[in-house]
C-alpha positions as CSV (number, residue, x, y, z in Angstrom):
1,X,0.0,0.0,0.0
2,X,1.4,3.5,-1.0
3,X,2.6,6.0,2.2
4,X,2.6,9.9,0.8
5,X,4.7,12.4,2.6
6,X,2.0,15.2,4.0
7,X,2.1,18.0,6.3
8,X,5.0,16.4,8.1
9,X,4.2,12.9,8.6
10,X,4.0,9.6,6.2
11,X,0.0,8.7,5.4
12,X,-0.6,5.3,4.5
13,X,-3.1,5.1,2.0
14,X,-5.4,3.2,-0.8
15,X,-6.2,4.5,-4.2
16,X,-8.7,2.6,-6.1
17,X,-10.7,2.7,-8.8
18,X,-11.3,5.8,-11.5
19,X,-13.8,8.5,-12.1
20,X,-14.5,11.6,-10.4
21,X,-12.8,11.4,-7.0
22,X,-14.1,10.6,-3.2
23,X,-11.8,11.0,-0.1
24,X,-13.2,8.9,3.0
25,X,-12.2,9.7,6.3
26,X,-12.4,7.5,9.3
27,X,-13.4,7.9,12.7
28,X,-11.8,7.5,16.3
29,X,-9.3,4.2,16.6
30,X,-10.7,3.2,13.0
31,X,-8.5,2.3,9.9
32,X,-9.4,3.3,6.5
33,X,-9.7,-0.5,5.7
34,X,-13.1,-0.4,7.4
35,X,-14.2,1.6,4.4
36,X,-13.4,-1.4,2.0
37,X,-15.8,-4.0,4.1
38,X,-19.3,-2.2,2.2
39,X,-18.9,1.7,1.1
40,X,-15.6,1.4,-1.4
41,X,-17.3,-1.7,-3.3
42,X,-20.1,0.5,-4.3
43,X,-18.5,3.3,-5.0
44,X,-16.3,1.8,-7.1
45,X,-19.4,0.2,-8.8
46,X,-21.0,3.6,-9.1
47,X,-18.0,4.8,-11.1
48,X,-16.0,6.6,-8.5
49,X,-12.2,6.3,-7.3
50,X,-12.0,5.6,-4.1
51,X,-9.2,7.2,-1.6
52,X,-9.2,5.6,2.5
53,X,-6.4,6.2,4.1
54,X,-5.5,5.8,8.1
55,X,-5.6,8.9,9.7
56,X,-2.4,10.2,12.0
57,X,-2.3,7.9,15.5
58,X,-3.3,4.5,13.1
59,X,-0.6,2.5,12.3
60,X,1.3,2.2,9.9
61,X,0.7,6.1,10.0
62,X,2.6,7.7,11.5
63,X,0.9,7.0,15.8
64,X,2.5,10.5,16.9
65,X,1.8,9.3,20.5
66,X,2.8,13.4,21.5
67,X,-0.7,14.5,20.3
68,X,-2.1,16.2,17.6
69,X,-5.2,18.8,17.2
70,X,-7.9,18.3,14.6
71,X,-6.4,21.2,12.9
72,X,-3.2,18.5,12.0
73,X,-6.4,16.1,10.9
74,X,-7.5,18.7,7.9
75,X,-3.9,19.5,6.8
76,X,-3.1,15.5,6.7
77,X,-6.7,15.1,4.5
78,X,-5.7,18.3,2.4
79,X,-2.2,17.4,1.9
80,X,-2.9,14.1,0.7
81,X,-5.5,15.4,-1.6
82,X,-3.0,18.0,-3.1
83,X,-0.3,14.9,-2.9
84,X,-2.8,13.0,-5.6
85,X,-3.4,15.9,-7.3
86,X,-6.8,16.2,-7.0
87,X,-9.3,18.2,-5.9
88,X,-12.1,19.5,-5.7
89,X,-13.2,16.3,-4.3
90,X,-16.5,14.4,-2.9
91,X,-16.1,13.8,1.1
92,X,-17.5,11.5,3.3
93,X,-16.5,11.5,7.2
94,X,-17.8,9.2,10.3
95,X,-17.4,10.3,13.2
96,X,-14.1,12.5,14.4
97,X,-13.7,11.7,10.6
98,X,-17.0,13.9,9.7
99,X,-15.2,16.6,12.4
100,X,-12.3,16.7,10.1
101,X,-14.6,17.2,7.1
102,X,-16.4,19.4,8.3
103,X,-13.1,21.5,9.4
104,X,-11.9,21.3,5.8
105,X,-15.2,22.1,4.8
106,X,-15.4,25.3,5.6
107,X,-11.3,26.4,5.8
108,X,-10.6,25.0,2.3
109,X,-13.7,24.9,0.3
110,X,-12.3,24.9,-3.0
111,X,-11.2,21.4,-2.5
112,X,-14.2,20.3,-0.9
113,X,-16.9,19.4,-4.3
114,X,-19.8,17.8,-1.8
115,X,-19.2,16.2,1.9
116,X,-21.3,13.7,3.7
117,X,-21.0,14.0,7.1
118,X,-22.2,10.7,8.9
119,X,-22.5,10.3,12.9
120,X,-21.2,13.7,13.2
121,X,-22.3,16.8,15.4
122,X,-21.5,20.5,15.6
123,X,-20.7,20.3,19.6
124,X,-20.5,18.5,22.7
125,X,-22.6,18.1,25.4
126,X,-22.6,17.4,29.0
127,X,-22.8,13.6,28.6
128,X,-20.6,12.8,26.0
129,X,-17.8,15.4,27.2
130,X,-18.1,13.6,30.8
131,X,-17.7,10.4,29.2
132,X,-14.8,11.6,27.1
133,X,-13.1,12.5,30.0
134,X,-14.0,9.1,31.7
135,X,-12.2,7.1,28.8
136,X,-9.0,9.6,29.2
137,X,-8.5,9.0,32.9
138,X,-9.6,5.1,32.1
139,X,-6.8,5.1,29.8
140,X,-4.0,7.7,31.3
141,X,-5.0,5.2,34.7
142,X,-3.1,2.3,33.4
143,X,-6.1,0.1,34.6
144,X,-6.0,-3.6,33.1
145,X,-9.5,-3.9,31.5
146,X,-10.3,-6.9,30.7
147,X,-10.9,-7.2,26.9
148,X,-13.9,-9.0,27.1
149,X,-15.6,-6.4,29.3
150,X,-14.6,-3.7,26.6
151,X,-16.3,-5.2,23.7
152,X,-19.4,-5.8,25.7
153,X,-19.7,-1.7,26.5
154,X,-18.6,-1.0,23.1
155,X,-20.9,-3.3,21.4
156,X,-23.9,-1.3,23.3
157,X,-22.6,1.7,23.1
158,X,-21.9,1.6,19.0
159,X,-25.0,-1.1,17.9
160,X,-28.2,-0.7,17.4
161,X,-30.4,-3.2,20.0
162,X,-31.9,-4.5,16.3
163,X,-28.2,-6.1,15.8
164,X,-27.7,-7.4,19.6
165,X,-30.6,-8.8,19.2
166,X,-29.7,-11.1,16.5
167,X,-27.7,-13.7,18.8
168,X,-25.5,-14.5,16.2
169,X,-24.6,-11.1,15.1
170,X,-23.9,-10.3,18.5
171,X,-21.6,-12.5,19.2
172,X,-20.1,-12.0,16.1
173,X,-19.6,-8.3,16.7
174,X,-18.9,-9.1,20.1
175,X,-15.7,-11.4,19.0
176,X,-14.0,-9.0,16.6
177,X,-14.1,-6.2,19.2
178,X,-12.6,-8.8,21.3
179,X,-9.9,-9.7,19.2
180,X,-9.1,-5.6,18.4
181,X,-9.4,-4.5,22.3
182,X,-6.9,-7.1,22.9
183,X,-3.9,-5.8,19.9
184,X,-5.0,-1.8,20.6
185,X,-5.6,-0.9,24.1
186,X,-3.1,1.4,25.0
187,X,-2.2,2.3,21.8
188,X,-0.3,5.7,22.2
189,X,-2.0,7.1,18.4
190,X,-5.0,6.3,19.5
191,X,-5.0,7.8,22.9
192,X,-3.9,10.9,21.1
193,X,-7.0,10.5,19.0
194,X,-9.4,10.2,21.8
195,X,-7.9,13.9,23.4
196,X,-9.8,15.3,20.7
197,X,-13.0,15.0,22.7
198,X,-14.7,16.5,23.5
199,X,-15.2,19.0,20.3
200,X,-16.1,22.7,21.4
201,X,-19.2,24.4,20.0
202,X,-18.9,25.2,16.4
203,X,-22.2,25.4,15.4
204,X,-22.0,29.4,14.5
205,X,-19.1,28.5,12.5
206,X,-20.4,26.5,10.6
207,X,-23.0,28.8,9.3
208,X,-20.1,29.6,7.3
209,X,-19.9,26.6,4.9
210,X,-20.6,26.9,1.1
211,X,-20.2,23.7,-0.3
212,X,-22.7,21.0,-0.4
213,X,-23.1,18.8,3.0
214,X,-25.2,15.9,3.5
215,X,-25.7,14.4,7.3
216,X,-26.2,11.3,7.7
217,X,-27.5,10.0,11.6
218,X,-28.6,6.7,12.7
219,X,-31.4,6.3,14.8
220,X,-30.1,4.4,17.2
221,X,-27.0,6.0,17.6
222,X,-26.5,6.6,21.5
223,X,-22.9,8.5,21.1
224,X,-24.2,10.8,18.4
225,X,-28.0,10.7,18.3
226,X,-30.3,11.8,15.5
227,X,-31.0,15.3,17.4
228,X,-27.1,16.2,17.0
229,X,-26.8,15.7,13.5
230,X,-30.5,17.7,13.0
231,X,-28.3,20.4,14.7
232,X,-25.4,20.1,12.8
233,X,-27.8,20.0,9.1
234,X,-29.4,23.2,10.4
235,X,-26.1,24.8,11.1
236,X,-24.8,24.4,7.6
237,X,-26.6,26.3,5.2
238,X,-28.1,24.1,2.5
239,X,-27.3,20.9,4.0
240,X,-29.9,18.2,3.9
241,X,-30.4,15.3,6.6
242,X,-31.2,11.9,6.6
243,X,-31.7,9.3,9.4
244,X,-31.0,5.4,8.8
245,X,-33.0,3.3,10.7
246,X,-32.1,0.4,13.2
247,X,-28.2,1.4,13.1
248,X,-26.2,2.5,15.7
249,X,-23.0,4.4,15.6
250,X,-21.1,2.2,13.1
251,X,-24.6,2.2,11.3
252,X,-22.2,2.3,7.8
253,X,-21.1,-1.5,8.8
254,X,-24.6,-2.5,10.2
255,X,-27.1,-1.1,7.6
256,X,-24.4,-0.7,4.1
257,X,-27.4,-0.6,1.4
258,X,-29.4,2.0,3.1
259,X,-25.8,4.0,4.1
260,X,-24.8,3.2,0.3
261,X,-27.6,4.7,-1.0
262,X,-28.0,7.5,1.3
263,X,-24.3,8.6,-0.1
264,X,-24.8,7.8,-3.7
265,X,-28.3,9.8,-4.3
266,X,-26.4,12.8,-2.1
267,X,-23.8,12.5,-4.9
268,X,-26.2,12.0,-8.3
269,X,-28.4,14.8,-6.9
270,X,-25.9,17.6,-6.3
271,X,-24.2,16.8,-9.8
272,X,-27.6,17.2,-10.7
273,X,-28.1,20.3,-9.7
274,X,-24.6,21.7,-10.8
275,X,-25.4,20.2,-14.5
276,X,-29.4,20.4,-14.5
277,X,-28.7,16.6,-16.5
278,X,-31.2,14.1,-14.8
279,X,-29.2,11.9,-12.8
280,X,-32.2,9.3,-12.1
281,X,-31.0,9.0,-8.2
282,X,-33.6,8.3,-5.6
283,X,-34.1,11.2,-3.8
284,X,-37.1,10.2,-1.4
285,X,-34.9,9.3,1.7
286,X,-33.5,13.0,1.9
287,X,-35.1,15.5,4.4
288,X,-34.0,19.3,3.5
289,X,-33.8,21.3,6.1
């Protein structure tokens, strides 16, 4: 896999496919392989080239376990960009991933062609800052937790109770959180990732943005409910919102066809609009705002 030299760091990466460009960007502790399980495939088969790369504190990325701000998120994701040669591009984000899109967004719109901004809010709030700090002490403790233990809060903290309460999937999810608790925990990169949280209020900011955003919640989604990306779509002038039913946080893993779709109509009908060329895309599971 190909490493590019950006703002100061080597960026592992993935290049695949051809057409019109789209730069994916993972979320906290993720790697941009996660993309390639249901999202890349389709847009591949929709005709687009598909970039994933890991973000800074993902190996083999560059960890730097002495921290990092959000603002070194957007220049690793712009300077990759301008490494390809590309731009302006399609976005899509998850999580701190939809942070960082959001971010570049609105600092350097003229490389930003649309964004879809999935799981992702405009602020904190009391609960999930306090629990941000929780996992920070957690972590900076040195406290043994068992592995087991970890996957069980993270699988209902991140699924919907539609996939916990398939006993298969369950235990299926709950073995590969398993197995990655047990190679990751106390990984410096990624406790540098988690000091990002929790995210100050940058919802009058964003009342700035120009370019074409598309939020994407999941109903069940207990770290980033529905009501935080409503905020966020409201926030950005334009943007439309959609909410995917029975998914949690890692809705794009649990419900792929409905996330697929979600991102590809976004796409066909904001080409669409810049062309006035029917596109045929399905636009009945948008809400604009």
């Amino acid at each position: 896999m190909p490493v590019a030299a950006v703002n100061g760091i080597r960026l592992h990466y993935s290049d695949i496919g051809s057409g019109e460009p789209v730069v994916m960007v993972m979320g906290t502790a993720g790697s941009g392989r996660i993309w390639h399980t249901h999202q890349v495939p389709a847009l591949k088969a929709a005709g687009y080239r598909v970039i994933t790369f890991d973000n800074r504190g993902i190996p083999p990325t560059d960890e730097c376990p002495e921290g990092f701000s959000v603002g070194d998120l957007v220049a690793d994701t712009a300077g990759l960009i301008e490494h390809l040669g590309l731009g302006p591009v399609r976005l899509v984000g998850t999580s701190m991933g939809g942070y960082v899109v959001q971010e570049l967004a609105l600092s350097r719109p003229a490389m930003v062609r649309q964004a879809v901004l999935m799981a992702s809010r405009g602020r904190s709030d009391p609960l999930r800052a306090a629990l941000a700090a929780a996992e920070l002490e957690l972590y900076d403790s040195g406290a043994e937790v068992p592995p087991r233990y970890r996957a069980a809060v993270q699988a209902m903290q991140s699924l919907s109770p539609h996939t916990l309460g398939d006993e298969q999937a369950a235990a299926d999810w709950l073995d590969l959180f398993d197995l990655a608790h047990r190679h990751r925990d106390h990984a410096p990169g990624i406790r540098a990732q988690m000091s990002l949280e929790p995210m100050p209020d940058r919802l009058a900011a964003y009342a700035a943005i120009r370019v074409p955003c598309h939020v994407v919640s999941f109903a069940d989604d207990l770290l980033t409910p529905p009501q935080h990306g409503r905020e966020l779509a409201n926030a950005i002038p334009g943007a439309t919102f959609d909410v995917i039913e029975r998914a949690g946080h890692y809705g794009y893993l649990e419900s792929p066809e409905a996330v697929n779709e979600s991102i590809l109509d976004f796409f066909a009908k904001a080409r669409e609009a810049e062309t006035g060329v029917e596109t045929g895309g399905e636009a009945g599971r948008r809400v604009r705002l």
